[in-house]
Residue frames as qw, qx, qy, qz and C-alpha x, y, z in Angstrom:
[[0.564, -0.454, -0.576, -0.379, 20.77, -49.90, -80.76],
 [0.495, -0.170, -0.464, 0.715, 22.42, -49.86, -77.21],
 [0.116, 0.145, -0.011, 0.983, 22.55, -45.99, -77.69],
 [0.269, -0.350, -0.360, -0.822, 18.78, -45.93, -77.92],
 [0.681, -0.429, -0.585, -0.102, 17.99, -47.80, -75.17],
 [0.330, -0.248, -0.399, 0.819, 20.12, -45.96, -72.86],
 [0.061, 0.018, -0.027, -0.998, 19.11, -42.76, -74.03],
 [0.493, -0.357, -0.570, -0.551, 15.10, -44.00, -74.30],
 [0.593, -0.372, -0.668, 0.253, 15.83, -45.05, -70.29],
 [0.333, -0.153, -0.167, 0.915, 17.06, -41.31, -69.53],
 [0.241, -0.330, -0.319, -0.855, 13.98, -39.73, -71.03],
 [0.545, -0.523, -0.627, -0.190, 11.67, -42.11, -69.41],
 [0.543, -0.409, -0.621, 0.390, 13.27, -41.71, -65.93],
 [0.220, -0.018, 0.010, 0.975, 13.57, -37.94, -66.58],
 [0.456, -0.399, -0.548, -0.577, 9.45, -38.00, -67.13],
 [0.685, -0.470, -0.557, 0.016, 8.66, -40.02, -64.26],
 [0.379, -0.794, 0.274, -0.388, 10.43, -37.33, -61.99],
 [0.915, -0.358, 0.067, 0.175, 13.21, -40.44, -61.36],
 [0.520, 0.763, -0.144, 0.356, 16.05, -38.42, -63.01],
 [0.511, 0.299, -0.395, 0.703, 18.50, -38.09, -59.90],
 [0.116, 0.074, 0.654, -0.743, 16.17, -35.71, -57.62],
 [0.051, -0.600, -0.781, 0.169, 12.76, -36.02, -56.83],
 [0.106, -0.161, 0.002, -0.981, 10.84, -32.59, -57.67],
 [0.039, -0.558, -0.824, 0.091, 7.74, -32.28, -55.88],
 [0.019, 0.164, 0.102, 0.981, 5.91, -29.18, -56.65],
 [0.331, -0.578, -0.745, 0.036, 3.51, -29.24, -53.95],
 [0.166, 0.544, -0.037, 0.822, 2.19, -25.82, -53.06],
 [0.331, -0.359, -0.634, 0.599, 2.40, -24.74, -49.12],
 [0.264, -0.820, -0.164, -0.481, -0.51, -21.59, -48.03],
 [0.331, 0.121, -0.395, 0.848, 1.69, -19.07, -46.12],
 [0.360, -0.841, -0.401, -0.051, -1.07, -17.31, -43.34],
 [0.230, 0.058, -0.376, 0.896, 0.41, -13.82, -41.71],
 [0.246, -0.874, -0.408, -0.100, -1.31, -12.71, -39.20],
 [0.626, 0.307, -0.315, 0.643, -0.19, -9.57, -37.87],
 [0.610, -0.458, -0.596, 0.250, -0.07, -8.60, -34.47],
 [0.080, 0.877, -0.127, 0.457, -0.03, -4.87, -32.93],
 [0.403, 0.321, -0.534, 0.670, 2.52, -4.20, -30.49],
 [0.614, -0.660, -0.430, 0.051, 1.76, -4.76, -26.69],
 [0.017, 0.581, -0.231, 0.780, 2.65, -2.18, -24.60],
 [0.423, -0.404, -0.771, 0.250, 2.74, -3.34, -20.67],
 [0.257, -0.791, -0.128, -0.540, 0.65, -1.24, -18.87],
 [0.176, 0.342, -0.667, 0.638, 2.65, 0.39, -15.98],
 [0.234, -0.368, -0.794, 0.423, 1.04, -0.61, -12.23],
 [0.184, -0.874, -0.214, -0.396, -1.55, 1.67, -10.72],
 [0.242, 0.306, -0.305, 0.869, 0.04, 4.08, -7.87],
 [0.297, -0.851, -0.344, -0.263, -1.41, 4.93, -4.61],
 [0.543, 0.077, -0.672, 0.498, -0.59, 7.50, -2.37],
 [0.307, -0.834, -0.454, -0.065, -1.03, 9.07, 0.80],
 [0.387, 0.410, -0.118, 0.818, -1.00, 12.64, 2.10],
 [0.073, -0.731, 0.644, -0.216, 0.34, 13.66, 4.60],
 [0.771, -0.005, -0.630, -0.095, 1.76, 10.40, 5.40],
 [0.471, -0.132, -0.763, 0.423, 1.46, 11.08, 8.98],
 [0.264, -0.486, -0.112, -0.825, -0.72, 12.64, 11.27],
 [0.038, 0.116, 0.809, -0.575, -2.61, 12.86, 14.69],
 [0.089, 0.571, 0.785, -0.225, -6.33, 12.18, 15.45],
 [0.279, 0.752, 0.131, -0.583, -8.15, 14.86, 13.10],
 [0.003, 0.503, -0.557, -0.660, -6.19, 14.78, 10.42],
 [0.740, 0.564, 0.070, -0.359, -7.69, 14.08, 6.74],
 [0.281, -0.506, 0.664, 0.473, -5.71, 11.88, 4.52],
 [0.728, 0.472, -0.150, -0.473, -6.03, 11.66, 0.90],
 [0.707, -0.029, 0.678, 0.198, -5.96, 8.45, -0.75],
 [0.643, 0.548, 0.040, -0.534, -4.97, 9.54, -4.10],
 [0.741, 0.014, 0.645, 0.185, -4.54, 6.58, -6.87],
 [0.490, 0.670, -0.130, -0.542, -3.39, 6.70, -10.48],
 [0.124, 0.326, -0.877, -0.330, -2.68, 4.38, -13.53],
 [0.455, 0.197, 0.857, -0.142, -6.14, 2.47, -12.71],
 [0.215, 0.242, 0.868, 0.376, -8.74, 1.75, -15.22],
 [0.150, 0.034, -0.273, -0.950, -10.84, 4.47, -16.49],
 [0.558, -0.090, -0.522, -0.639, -14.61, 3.64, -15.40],
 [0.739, -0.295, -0.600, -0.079, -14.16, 0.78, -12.75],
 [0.501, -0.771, 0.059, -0.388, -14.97, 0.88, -9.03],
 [0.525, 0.234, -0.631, 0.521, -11.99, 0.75, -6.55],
 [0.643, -0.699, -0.242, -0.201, -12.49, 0.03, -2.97],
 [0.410, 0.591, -0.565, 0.404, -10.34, 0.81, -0.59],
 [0.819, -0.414, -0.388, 0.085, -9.49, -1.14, 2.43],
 [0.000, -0.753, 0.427, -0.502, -7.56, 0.30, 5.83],
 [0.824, -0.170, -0.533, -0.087, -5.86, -1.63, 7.91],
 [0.040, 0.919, -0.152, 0.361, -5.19, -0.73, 10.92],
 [0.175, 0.576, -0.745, 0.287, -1.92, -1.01, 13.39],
 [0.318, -0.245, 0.771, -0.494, -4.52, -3.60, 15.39],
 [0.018, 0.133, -0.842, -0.523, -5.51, -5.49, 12.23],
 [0.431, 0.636, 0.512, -0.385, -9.06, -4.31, 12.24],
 [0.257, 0.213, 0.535, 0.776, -9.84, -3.78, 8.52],
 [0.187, 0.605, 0.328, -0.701, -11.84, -1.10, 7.45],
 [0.322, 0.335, 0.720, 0.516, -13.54, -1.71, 3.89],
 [0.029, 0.454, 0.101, -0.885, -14.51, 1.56, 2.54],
 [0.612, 0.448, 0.469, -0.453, -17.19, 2.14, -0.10],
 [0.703, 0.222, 0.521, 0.429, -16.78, 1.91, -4.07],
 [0.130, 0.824, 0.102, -0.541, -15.50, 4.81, -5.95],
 [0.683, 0.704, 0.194, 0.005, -15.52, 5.41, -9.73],
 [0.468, -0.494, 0.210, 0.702, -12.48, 6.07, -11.11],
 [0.311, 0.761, 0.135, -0.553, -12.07, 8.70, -13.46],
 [0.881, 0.453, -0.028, 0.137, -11.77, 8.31, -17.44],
 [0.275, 0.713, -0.582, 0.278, -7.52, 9.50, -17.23],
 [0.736, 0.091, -0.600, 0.302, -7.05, 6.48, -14.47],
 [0.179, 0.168, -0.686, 0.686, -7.05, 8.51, -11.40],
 [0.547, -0.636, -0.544, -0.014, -9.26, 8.55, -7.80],
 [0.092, 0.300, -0.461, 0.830, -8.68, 10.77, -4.78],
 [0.713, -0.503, -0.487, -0.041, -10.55, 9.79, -1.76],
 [0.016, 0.645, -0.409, 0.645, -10.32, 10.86, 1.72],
 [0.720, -0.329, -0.612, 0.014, -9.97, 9.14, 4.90],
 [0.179, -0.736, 0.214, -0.617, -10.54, 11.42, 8.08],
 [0.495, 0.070, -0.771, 0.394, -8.45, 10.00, 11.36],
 [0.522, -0.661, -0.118, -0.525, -11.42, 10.13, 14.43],
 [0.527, -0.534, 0.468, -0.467, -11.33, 9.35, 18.27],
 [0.882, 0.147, 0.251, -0.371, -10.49, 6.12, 19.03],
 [0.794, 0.405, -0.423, 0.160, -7.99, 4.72, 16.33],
 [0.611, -0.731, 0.150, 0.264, -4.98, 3.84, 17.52],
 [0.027, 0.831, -0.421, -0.362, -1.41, 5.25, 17.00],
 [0.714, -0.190, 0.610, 0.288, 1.00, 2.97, 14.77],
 [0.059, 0.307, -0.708, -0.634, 0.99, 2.31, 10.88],
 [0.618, 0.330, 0.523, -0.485, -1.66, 1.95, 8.86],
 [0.139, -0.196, 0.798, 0.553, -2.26, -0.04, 5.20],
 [0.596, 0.505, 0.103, -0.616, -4.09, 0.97, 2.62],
 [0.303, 0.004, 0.849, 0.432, -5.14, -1.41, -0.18],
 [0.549, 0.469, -0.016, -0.692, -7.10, -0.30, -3.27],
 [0.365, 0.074, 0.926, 0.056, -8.69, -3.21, -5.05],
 [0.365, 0.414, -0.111, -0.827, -10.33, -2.52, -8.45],
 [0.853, 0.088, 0.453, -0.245, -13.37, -4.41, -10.13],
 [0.795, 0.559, -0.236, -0.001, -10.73, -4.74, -13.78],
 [0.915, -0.140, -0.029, 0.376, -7.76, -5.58, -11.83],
 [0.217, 0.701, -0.351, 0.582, -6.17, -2.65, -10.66],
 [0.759, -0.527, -0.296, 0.241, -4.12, -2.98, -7.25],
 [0.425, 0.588, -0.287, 0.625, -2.34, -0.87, -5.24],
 [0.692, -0.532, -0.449, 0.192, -1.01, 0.06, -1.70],
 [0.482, 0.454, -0.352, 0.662, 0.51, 2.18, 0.43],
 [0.676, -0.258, -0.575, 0.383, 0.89, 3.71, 4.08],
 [0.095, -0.701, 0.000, -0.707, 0.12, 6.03, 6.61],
 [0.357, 0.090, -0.618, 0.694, 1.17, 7.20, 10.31],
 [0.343, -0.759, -0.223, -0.506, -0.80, 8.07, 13.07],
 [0.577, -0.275, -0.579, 0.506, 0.14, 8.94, 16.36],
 [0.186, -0.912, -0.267, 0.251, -0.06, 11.84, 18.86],
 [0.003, 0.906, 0.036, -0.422, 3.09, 13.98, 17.28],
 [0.521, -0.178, 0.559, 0.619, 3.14, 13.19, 14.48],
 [0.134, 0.455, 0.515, 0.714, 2.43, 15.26, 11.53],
 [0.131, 0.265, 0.255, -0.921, -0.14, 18.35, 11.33],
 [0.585, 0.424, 0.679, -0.132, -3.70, 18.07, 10.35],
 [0.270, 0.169, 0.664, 0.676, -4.12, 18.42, 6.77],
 [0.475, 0.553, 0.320, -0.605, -6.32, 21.36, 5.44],
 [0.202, -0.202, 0.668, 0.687, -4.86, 20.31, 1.66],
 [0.791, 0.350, 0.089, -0.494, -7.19, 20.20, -1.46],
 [0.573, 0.026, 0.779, 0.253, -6.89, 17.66, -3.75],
 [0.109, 0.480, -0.490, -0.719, -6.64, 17.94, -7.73],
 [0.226, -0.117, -0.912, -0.322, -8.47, 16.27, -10.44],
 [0.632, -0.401, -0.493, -0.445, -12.00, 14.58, -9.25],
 [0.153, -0.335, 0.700, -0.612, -12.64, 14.25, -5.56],
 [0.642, -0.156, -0.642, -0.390, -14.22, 11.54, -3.82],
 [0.176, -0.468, 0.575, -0.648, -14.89, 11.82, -0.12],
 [0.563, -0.299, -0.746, 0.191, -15.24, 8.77, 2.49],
 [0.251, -0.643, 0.392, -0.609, -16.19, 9.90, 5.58],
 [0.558, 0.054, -0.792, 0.241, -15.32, 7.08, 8.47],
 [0.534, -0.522, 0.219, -0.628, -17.21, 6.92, 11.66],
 [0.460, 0.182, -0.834, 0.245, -16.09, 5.15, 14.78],
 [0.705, -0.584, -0.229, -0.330, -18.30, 3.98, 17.84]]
């Protein structure tokens, strides 16, 4: 009679899920989401050509890696930290710009900094020389779309 009662306690607790472990058989919802691969888009690029030059000379501003569509401005600063904010130019669908900026009467010699500021958040910068002997004016063309500034000093 013993026997049966043990063995009648082992069923029961083996029902009730009290057998030694716990089983819980609670089902878990698994979500993938899956994510495409970021790729970091390199910087935009500007530069300038010739990067030196004397009163006459034409330098192109030319920029690439920007955004396909939005308007970059470019800003000159010059060696006597007058800025010169230059108008908005489209860039083209492949990311680039080419702009010109034509040295008149009037500047003065030293180093100058260009910053191109775009309305999706393209930036970029670089530098140019003026003085009296340095460089030769530029007759160069420029590749791709052109976009001409033309800069008048009083």
């Amino acid at each position: 009679m013993r026997r049966w009662l043990i063995t009648g306690a082992v069923v029961l607790l083996a029902a009730c899920g009290g057998g030694g472990g716990s089983k819980t058989s609670a089902t878990r919802a698994t979500t993938t989401t899956t994510v495409p691969p970021t790729t970091a888009k390199p910087a935009a690029t500007l530069s300038v050509e010739p990067t030196a030059g004397k009163v006459g000379t034409t330098f192109t501003l030319t920029m690439a890696g920007a955004v396909g569509g939005e308007t970059v401005t470019f800003h000159i600063r010059f060696p006597d930290n007058r800025v010169r904010d230059g108008q908005g130019h489209t860039v083209a669908p492949d990311g680039t710009l080419n702009a010109t900026y034509v040295a008149t009467a009037g500047n003065p010699n030293g180093e100058y900094q260009v910053s191109a500021t775009g309305t999706q958040g393209t930036q970029a910068a670089a530098t140019f020389t003026l003085g009296p002997t340095t460089g030769v004016p530029s007759t160069a063309t420029t590749k791709g779309r052109v976009t001409t500034t033309t800069t008048r000093h009083a």
